[in-house]
PyMOL Python script that loads the backbone (N, CA, C, O; Angstrom):
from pymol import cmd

cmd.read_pdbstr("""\
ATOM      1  N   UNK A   1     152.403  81.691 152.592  1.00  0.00           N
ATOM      2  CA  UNK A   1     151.119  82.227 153.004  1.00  0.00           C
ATOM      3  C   UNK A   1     150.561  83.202 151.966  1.00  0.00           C
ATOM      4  O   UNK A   1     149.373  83.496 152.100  1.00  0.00           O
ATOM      5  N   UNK A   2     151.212  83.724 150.994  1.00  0.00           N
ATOM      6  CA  UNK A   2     150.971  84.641 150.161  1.00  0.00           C
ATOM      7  C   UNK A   2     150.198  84.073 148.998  1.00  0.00           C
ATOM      8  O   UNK A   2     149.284  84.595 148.359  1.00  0.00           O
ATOM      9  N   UNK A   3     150.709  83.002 148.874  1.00  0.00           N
ATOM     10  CA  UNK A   3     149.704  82.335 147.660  1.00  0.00           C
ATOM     11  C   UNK A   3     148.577  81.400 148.006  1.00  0.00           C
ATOM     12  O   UNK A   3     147.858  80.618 147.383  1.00  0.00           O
ATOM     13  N   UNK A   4     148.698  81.752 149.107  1.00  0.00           N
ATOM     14  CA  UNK A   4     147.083  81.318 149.777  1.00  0.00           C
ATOM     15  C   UNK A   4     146.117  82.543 149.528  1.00  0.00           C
ATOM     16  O   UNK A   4     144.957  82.382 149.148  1.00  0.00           O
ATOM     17  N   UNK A   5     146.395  83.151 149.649  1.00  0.00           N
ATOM     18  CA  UNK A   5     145.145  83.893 149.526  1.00  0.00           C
ATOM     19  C   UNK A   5     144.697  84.344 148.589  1.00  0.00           C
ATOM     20  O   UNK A   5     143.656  84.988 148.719  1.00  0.00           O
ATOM     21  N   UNK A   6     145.263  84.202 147.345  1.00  0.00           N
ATOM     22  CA  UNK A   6     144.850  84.254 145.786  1.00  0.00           C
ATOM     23  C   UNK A   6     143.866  83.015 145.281  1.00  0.00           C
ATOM     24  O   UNK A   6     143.044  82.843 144.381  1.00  0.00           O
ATOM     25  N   UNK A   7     144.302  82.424 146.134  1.00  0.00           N
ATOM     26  CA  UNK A   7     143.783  80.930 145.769  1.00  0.00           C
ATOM     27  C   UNK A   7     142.300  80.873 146.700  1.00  0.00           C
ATOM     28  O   UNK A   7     141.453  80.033 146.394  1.00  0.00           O
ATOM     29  N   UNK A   8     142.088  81.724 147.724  1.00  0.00           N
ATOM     30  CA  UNK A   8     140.849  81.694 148.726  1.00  0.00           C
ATOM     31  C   UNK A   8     139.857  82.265 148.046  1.00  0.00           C
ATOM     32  O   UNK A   8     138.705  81.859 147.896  1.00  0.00           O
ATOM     33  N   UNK A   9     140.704  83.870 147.376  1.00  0.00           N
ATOM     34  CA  UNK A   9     139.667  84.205 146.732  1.00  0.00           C
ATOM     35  C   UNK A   9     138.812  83.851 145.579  1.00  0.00           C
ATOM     36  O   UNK A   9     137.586  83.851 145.465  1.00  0.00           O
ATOM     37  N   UNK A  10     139.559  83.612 144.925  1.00  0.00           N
ATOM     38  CA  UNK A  10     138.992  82.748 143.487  1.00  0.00           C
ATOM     39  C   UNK A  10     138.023  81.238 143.947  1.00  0.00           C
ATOM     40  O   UNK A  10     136.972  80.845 143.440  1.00  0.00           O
ATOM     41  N   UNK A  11     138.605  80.793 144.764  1.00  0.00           N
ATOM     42  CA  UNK A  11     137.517  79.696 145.478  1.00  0.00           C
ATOM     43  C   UNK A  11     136.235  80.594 145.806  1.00  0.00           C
ATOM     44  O   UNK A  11     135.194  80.338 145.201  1.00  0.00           O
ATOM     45  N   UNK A  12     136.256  81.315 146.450  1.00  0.00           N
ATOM     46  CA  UNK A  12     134.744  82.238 146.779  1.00  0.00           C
ATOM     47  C   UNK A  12     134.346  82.866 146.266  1.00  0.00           C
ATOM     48  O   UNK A  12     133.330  83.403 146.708  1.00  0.00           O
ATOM     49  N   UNK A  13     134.995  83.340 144.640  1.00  0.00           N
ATOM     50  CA  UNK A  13     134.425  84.231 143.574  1.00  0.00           C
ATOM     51  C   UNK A  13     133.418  82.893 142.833  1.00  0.00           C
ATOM     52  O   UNK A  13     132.204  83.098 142.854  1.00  0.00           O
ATOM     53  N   UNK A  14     133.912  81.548 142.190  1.00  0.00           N
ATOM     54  CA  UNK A  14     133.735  80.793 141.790  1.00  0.00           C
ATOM     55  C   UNK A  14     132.357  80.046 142.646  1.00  0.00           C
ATOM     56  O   UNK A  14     131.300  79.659 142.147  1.00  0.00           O
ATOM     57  N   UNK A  15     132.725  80.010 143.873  1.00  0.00           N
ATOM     58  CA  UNK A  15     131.415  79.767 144.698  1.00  0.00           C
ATOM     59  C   UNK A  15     130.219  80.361 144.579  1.00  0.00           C
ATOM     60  O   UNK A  15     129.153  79.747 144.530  1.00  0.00           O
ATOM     61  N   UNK A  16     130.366  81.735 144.522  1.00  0.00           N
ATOM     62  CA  UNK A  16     129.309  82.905 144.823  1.00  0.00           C
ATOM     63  C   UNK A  16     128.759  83.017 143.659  1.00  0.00           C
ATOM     64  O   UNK A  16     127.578  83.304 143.466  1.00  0.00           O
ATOM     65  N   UNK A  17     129.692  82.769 142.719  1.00  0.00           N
ATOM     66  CA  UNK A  17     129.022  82.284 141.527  1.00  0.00           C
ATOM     67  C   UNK A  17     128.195  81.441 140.617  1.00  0.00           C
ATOM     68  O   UNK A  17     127.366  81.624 139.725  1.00  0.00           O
ATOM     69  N   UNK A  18     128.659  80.639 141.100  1.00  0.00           N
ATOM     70  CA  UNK A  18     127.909  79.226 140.926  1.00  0.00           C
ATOM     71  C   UNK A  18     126.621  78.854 141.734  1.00  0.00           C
ATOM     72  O   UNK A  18     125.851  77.954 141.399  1.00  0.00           O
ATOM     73  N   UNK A  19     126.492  79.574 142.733  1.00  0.00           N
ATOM     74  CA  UNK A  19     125.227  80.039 143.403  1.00  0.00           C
ATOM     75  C   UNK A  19     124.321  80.775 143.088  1.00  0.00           C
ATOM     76  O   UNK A  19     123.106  80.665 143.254  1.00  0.00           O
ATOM     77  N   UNK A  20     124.987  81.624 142.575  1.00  0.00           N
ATOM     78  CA  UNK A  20     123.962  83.330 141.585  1.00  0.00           C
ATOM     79  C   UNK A  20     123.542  82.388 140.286  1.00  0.00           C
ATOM     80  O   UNK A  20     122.369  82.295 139.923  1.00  0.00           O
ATOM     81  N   UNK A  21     124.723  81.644 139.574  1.00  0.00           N
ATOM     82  CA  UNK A  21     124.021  81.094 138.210  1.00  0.00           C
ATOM     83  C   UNK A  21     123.089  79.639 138.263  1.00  0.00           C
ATOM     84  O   UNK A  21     122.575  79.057 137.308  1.00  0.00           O
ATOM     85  N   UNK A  22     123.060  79.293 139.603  1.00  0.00           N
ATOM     86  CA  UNK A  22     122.200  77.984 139.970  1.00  0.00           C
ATOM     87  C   UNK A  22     120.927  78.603 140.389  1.00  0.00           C
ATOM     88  O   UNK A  22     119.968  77.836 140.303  1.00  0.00           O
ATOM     89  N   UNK A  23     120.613  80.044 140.911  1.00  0.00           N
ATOM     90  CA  UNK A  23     119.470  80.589 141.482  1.00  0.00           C
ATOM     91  C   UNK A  23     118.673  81.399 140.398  1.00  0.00           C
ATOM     92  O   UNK A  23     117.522  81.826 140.497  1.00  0.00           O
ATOM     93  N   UNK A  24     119.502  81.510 139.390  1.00  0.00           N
ATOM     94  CA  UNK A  24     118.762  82.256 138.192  1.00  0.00           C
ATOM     95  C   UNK A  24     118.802  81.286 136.877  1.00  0.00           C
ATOM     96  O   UNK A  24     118.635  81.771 135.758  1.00  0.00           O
ATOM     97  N   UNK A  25     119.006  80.046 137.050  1.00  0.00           N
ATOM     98  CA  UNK A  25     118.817  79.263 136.005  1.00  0.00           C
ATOM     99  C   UNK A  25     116.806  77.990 136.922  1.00  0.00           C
ATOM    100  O   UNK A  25     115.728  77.578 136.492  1.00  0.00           O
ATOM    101  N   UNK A  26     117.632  77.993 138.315  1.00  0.00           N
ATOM    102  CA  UNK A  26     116.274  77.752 138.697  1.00  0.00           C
ATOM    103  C   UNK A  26     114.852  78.854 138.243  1.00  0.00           C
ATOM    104  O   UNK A  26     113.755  78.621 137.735  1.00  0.00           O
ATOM    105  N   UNK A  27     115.529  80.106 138.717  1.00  0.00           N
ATOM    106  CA  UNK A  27     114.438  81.055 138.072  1.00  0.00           C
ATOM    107  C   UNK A  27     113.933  80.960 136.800  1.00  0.00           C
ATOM    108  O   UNK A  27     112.884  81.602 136.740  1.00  0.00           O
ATOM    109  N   UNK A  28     114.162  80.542 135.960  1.00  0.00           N
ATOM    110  CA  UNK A  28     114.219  80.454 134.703  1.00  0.00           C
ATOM    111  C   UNK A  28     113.803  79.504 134.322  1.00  0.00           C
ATOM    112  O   UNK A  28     113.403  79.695 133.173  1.00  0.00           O
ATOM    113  N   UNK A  29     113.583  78.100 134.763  1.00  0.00           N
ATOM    114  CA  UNK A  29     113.510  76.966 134.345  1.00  0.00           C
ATOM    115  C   UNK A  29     111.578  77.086 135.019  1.00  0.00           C
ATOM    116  O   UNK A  29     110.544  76.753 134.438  1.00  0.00           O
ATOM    117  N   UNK A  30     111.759  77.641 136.293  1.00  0.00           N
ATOM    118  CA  UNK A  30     110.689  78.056 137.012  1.00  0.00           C
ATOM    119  C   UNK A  30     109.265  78.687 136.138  1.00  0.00           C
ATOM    120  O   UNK A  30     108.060  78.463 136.258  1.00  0.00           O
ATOM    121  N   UNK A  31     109.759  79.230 135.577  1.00  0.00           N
ATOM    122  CA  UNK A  31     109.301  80.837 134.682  1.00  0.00           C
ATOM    123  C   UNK A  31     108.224  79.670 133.575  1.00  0.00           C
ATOM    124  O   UNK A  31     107.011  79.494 133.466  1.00  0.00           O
ATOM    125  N   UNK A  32     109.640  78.986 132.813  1.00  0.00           N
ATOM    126  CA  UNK A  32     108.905  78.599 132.125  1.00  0.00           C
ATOM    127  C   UNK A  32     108.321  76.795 131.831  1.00  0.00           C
ATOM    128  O   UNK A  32     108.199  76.227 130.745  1.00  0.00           O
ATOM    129  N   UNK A  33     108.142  76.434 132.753  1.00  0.00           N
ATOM    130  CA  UNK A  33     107.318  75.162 133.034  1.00  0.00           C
ATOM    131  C   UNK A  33     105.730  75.577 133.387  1.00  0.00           C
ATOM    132  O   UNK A  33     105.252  76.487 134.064  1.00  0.00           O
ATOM    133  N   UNK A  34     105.175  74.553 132.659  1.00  0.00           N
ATOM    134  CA  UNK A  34     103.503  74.628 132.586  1.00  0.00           C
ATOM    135  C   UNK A  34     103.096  75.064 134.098  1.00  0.00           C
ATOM    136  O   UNK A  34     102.661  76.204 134.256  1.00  0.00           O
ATOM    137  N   UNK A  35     103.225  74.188 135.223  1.00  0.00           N
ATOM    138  CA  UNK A  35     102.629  74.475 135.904  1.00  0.00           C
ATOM    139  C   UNK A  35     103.944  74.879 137.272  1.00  0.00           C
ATOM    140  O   UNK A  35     104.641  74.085 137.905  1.00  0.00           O
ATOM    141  N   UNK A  36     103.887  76.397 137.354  1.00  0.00           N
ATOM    142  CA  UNK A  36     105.333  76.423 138.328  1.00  0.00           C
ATOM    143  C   UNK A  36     104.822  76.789 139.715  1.00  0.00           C
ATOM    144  O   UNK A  36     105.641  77.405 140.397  1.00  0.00           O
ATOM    145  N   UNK A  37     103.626  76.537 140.282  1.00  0.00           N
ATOM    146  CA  UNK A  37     103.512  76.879 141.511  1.00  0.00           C
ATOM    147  C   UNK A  37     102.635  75.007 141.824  1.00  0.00           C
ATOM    148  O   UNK A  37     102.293  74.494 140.759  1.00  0.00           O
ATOM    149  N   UNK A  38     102.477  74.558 142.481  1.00  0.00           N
ATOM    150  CA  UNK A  38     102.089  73.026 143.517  1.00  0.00           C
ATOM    151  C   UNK A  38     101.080  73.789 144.710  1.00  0.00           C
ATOM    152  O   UNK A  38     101.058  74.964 145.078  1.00  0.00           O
ATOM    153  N   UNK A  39     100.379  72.773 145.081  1.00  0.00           N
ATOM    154  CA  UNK A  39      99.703  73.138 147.001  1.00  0.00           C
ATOM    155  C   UNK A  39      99.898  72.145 147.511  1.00  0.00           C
ATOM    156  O   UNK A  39     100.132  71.159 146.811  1.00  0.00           O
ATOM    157  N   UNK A  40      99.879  72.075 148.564  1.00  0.00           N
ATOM    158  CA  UNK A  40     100.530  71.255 150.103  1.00  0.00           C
ATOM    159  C   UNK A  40      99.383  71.425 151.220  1.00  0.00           C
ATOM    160  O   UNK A  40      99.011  72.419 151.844  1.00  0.00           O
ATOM    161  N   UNK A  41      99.059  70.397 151.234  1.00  0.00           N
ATOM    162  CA  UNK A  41      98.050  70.414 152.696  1.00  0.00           C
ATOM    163  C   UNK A  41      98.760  70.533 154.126  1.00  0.00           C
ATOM    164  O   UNK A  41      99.096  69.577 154.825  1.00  0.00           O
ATOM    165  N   UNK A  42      98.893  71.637 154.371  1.00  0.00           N
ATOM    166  CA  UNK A  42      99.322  71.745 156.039  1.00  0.00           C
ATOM    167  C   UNK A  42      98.542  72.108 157.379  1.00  0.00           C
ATOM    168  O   UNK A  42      97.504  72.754 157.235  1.00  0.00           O
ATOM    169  N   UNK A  43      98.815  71.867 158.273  1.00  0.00           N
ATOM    170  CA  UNK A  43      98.187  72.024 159.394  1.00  0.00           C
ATOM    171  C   UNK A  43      98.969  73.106 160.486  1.00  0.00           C
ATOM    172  O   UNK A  43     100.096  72.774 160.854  1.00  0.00           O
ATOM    173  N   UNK A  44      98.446  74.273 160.959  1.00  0.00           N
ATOM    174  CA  UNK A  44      98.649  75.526 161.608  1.00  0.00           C
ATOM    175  C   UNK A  44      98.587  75.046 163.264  1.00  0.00           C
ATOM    176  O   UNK A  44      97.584  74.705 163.890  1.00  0.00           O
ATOM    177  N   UNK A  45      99.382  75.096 163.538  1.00  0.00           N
ATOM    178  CA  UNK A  45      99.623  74.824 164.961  1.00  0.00           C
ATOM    179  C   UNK A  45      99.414  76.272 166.155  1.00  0.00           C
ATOM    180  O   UNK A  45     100.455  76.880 166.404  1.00  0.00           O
ATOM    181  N   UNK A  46      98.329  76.686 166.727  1.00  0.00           N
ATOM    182  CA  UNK A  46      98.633  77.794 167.317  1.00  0.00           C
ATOM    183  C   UNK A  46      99.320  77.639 168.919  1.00  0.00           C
ATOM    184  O   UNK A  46      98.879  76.803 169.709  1.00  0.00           O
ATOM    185  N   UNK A  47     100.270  78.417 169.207  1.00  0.00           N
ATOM    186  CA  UNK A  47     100.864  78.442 170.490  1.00  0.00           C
ATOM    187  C   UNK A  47     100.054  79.835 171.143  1.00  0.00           C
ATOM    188  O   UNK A  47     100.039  81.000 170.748  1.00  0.00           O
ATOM    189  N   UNK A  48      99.356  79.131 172.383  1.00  0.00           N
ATOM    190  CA  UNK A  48      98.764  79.940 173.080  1.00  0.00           C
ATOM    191  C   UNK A  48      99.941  80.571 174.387  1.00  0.00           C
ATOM    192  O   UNK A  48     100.620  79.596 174.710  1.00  0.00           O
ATOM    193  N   UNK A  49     100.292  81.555 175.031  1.00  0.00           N
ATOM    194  CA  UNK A  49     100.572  81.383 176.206  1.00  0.00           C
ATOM    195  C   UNK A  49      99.501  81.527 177.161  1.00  0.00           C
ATOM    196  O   UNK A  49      98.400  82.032 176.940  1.00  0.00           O
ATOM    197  N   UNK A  50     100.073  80.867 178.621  1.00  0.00           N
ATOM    198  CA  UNK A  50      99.475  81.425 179.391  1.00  0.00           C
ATOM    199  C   UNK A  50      99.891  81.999 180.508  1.00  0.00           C
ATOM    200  O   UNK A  50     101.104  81.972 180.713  1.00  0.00           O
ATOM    201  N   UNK A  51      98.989  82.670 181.526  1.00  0.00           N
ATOM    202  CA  UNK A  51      99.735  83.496 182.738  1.00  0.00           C
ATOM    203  C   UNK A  51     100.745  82.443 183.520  1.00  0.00           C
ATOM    204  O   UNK A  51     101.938  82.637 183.751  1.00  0.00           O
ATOM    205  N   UNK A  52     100.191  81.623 183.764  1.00  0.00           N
ATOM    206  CA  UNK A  52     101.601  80.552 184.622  1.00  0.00           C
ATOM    207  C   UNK A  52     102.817  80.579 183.731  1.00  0.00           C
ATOM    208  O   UNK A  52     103.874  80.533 184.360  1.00  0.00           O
ATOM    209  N   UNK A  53     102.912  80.635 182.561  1.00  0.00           N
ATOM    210  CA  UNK A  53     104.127  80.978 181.863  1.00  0.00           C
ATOM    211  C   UNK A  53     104.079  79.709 180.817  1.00  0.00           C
ATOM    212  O   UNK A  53     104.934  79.849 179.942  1.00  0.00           O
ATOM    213  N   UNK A  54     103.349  78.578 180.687  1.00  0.00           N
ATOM    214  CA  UNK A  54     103.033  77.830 180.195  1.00  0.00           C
ATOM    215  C   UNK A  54     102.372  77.970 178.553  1.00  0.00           C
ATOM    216  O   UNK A  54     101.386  78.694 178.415  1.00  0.00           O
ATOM    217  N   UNK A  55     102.918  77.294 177.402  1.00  0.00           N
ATOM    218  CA  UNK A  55     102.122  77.435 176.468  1.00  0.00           C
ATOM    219  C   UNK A  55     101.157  76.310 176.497  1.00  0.00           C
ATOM    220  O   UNK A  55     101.278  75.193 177.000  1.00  0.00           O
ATOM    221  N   UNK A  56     100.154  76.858 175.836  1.00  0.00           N
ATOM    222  CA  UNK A  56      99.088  75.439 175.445  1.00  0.00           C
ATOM    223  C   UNK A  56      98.998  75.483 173.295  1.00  0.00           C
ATOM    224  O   UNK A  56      98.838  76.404 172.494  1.00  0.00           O
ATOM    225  N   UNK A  57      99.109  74.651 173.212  1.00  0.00           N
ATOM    226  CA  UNK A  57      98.507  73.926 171.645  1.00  0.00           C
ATOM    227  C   UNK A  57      97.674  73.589 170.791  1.00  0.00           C
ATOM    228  O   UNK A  57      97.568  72.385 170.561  1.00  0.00           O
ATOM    229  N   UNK A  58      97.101  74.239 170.294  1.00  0.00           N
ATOM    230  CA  UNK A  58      96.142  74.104 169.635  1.00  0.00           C
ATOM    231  C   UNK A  58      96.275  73.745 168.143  1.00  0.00           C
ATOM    232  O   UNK A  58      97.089  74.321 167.421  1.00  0.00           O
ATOM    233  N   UNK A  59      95.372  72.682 167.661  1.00  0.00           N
ATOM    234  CA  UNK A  59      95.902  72.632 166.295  1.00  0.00           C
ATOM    235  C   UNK A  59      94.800  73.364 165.583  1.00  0.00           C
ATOM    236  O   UNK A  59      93.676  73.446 166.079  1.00  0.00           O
ATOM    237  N   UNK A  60      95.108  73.891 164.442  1.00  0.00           N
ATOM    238  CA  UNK A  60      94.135  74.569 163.368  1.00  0.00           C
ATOM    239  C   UNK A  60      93.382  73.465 162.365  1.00  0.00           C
ATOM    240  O   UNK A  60      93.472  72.253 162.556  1.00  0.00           O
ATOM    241  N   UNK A  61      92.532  74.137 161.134  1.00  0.00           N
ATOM    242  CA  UNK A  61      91.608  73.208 160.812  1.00  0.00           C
ATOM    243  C   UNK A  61      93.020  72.894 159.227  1.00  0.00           C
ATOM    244  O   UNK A  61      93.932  73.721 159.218  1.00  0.00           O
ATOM    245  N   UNK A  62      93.053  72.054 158.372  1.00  0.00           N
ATOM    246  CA  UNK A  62      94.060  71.835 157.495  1.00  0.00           C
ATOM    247  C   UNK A  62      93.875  73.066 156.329  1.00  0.00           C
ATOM    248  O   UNK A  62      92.792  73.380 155.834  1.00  0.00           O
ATOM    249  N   UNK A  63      94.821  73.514 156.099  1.00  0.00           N
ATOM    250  CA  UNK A  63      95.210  74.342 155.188  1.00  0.00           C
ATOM    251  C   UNK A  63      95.590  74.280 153.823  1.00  0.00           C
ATOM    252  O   UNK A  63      96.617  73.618 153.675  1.00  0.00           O
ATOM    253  N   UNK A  64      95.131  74.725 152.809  1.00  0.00           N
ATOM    254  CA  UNK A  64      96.160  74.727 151.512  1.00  0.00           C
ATOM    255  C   UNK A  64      96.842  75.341 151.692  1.00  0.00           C
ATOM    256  O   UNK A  64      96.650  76.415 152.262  1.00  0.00           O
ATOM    257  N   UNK A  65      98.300  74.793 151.151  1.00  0.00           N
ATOM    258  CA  UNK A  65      98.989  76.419 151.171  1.00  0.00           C
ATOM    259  C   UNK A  65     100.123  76.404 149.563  1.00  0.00           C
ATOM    260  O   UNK A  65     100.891  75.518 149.190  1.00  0.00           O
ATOM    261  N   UNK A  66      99.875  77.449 149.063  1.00  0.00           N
ATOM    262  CA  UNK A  66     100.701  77.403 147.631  1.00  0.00           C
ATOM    263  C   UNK A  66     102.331  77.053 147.549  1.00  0.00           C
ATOM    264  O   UNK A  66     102.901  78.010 148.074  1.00  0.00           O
ATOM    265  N   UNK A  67     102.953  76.431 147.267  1.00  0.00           N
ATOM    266  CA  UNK A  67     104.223  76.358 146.844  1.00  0.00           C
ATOM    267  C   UNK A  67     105.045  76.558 145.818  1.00  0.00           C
ATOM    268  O   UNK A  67     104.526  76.220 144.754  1.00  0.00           O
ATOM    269  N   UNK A  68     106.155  76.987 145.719  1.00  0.00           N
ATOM    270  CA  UNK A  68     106.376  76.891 144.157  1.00  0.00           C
ATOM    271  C   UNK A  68     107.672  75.615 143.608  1.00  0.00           C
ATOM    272  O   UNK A  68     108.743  75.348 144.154  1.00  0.00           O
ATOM    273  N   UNK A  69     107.025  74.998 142.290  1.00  0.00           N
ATOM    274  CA  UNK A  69     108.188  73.618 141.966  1.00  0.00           C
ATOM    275  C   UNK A  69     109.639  74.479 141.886  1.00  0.00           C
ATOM    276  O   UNK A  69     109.864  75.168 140.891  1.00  0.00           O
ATOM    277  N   UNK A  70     110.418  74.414 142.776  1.00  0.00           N
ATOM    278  CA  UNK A  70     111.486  75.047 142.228  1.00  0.00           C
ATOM    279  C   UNK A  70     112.705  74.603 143.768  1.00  0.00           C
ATOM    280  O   UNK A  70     112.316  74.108 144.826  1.00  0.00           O
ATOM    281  N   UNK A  71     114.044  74.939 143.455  1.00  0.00           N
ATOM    282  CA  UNK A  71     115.193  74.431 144.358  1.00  0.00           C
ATOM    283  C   UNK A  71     114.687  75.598 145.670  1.00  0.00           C
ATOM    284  O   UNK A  71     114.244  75.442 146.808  1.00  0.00           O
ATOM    285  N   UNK A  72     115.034  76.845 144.789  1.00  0.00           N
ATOM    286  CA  UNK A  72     114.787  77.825 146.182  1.00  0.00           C
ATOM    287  C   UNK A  72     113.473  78.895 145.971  1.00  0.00           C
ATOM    288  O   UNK A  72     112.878  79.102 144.913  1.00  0.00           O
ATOM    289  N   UNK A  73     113.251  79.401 147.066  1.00  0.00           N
ATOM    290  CA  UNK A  73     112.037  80.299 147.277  1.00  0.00           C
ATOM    291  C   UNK A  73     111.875  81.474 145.975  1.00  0.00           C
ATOM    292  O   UNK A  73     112.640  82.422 145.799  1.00  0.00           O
ATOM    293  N   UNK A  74     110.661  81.128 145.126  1.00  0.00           N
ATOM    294  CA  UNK A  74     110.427  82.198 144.017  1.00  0.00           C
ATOM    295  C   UNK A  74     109.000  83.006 144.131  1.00  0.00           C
ATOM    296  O   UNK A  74     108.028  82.442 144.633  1.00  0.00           O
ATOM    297  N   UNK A  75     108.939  84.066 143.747  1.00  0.00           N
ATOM    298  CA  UNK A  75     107.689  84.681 143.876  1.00  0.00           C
ATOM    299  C   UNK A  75     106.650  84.933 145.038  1.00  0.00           C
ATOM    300  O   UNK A  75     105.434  84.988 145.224  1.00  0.00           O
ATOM    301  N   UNK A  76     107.930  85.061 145.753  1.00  0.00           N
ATOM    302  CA  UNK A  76     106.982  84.821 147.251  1.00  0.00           C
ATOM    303  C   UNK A  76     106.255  83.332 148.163  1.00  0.00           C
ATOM    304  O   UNK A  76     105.506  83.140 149.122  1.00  0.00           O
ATOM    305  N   UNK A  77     107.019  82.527 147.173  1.00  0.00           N
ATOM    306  CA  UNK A  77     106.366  80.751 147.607  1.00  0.00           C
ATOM    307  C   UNK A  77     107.482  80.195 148.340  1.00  0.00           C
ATOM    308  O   UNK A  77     108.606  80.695 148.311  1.00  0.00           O
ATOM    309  N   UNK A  78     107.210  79.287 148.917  1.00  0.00           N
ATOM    310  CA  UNK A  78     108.558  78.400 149.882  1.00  0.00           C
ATOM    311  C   UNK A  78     108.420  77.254 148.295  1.00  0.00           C
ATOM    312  O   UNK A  78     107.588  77.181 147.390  1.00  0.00           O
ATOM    313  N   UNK A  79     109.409  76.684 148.537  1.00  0.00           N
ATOM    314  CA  UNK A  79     109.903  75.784 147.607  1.00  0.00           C
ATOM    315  C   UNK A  79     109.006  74.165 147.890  1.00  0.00           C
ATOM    316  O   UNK A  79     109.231  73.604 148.962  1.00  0.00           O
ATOM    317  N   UNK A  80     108.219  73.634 147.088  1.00  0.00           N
ATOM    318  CA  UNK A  80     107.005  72.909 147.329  1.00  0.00           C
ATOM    319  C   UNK A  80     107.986  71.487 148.177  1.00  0.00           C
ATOM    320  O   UNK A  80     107.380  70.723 148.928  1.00  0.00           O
ATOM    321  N   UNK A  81     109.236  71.344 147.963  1.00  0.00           N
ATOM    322  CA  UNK A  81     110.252  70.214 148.805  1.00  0.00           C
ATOM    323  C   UNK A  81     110.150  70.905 150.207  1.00  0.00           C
ATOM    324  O   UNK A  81     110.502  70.133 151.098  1.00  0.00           O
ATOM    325  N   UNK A  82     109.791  72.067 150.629  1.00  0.00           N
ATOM    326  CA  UNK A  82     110.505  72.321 152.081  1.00  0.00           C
ATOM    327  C   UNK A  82     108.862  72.327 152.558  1.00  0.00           C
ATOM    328  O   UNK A  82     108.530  71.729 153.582  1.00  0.00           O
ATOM    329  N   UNK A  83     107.983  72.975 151.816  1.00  0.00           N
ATOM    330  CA  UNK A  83     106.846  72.967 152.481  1.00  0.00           C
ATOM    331  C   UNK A  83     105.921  71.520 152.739  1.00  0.00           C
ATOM    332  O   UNK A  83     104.960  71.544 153.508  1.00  0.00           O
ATOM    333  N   UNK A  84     106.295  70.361 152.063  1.00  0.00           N
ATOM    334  CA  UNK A  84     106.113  68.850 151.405  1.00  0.00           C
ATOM    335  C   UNK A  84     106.853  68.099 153.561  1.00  0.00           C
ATOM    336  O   UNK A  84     106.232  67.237 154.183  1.00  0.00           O
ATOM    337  N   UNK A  85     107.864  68.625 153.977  1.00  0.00           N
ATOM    338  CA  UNK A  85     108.220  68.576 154.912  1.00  0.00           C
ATOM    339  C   UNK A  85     108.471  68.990 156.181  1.00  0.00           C
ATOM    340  O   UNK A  85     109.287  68.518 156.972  1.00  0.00           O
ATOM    341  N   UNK A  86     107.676  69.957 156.339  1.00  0.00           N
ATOM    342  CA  UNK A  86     107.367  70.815 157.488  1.00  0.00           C
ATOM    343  C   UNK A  86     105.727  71.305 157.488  1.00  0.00           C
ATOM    344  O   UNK A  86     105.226  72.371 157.846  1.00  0.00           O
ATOM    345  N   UNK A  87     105.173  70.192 156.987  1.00  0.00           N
ATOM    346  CA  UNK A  87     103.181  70.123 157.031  1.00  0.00           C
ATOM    347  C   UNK A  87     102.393  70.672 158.099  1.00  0.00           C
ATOM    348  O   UNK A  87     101.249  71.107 157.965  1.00  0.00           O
ATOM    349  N   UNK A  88     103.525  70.606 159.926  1.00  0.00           N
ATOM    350  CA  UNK A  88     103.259  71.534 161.001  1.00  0.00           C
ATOM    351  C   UNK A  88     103.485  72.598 160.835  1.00  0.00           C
ATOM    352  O   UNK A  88     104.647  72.516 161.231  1.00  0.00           O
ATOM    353  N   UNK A  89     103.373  73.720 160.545  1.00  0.00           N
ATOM    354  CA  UNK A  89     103.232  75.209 161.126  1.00  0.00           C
ATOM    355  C   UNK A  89     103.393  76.030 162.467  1.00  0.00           C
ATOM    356  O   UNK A  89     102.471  76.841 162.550  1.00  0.00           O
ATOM    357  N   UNK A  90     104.201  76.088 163.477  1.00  0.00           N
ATOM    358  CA  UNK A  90     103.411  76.678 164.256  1.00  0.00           C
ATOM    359  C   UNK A  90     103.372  77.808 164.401  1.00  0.00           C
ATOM    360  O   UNK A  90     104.376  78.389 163.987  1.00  0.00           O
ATOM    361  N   UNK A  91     102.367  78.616 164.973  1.00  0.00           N
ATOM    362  CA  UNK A  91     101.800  80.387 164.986  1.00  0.00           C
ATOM    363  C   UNK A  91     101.904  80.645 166.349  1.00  0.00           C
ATOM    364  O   UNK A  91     101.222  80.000 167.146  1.00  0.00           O
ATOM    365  N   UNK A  92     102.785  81.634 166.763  1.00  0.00           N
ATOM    366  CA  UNK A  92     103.323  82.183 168.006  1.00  0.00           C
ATOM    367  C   UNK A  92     101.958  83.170 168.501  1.00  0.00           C
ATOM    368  O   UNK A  92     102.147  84.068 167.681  1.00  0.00           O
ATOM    369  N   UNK A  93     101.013  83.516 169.089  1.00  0.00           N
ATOM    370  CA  UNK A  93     100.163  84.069 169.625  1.00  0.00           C
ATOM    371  C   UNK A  93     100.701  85.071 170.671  1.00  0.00           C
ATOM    372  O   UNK A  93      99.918  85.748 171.337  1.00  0.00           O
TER     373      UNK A  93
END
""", "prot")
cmd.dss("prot")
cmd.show_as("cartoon", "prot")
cmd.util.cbc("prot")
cmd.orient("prot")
């Protein structure tokens, strides 16, 4: 059991790592491509409640909304793959 856990850690140093250097090589690759932000036409879903306890649905009028080309979320943008697949929105009222 003792040389298990030498071996756990280095698995999760190596992990955590390879995560930090996959999120800052995306950053980077991000940075410098011509065009690093995309738009996505989505549609805003508002959730109304009401007094019976019931929501009602409303859809909104279509939206641009900015994304950025990249694996994970940069500069304040969702990643133009996650926003490309979740085109509903919905807005809690």
């Amino acid at each position: 059991m003792q040389t298990l856990s030498p071996l756990l850690t280095r698995i999760a140093i190596v992990l955590v790592a390879s995560v930090v250097v996959l999120y800052v090589g995306d950053y980077v690759v991000m940075k410098f491509r011509s065009e690093p932000t995309g738009t996505c036409q989505i549609t805003k879903l508002y959730a109304v409640p009401q007094k019976d306890g019931k929501t009602e649905y409303e859809a909104g009028d279509p939206e641009t909304q900015t994304c950025a080309n990249s694996i994970f979320p940069h500069l304040g943008y969702s990643p133009c793959w996650y926003v490309k697949r979740h085109k509903m929105q919905q807005v809690n009222l």
